[in-house]
N, C-alpha and C positions, 0 to 999 in steps of 0.2 A: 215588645218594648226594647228600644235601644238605647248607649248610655257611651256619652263621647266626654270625657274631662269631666265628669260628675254630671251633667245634661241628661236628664229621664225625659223620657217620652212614654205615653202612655197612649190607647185608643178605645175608645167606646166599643167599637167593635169586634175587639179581640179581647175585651177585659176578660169575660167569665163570671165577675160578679156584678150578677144581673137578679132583682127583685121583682116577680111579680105578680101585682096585685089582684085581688078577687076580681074585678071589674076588668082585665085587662090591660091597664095603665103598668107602665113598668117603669122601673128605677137602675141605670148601671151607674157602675164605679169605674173609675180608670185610675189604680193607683200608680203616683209619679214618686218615687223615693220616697219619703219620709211623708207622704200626704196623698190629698187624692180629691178627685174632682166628680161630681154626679150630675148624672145628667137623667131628668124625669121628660117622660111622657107621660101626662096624666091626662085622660081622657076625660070629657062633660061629666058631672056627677061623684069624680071621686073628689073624698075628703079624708086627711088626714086622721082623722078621732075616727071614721068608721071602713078604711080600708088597709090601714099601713098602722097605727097604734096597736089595735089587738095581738096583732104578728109579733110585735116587737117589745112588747109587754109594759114598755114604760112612756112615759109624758116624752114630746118633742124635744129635742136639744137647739140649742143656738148654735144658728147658720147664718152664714152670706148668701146672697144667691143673686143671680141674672136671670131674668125670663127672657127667651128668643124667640117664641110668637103665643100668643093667647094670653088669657089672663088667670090670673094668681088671687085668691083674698087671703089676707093674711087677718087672723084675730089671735090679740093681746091677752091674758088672761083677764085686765080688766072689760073686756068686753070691746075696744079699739078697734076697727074695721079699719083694714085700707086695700086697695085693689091697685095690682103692678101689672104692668102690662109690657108688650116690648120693647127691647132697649134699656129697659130698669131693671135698677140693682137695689136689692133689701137687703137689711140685717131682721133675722126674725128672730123675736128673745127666745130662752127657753119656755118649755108649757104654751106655746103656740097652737094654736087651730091654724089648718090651710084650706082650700077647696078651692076650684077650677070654679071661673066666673064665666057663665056665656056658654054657647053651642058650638065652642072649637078646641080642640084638645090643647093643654097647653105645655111646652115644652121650655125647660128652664133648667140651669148650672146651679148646683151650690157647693158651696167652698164651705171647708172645715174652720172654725175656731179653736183657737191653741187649746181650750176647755172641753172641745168636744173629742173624743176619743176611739167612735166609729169602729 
């Protein structure tokens, strides 16, 4: 990580914090000053409520996110469905369900809200 006038840089692959899931599907962080950016590969079949919830012990938090290839379903607690795919950017509320749509792993950014605390 380098840092020129207050300018953080960060990298996927030198983070260190790296999550990974039962399934193989992994999750890094690349923290930049004061915040920080994830970047998932989440393999066919994983789902939030039955691979990354248990671990973490509490309901999903509110995030931004970009998917950059595969798809994403995202569900609302009222039961809301929507499926992101790439090039698109969500906000998913708090208490969300997620899970990979389709036979191709899907890999996707999410950014912090000022609310979530990570």
């Amino acid at each position: 990580m380098g840092e020129i006038d207050g300018v953080r840089v960060g990298n996927f692959h030198t983070a260190g914090d790296t999550t990974a899931f039962p399934d193989g599907s992994e999750r890094t962080v690349a923290r930049i000053g004061p915040t920080w950016v994830g970047r998932g590969i989440y393999l066919p079949g994983w789902r939030w409520s039955l691979h990354a919830q248990p671990a973490h012990g509490r309901p999903s938090e509110a995030h931004a996110g970009f998917v950059l290839s595969g798809q994403m379903l995202l569900q609302a607690v009222d039961g809301a469905q929507v499926i992101v795919g790439p090039g698109e950017a969500f906000y998913a509320p708090p208490d969300h369900d997620a899970w990979v749509q389709g036979d191709e792993p899907c890999v996707a950014l999410d950014f912090p809200l000022e609310s979530s605390g990570r």
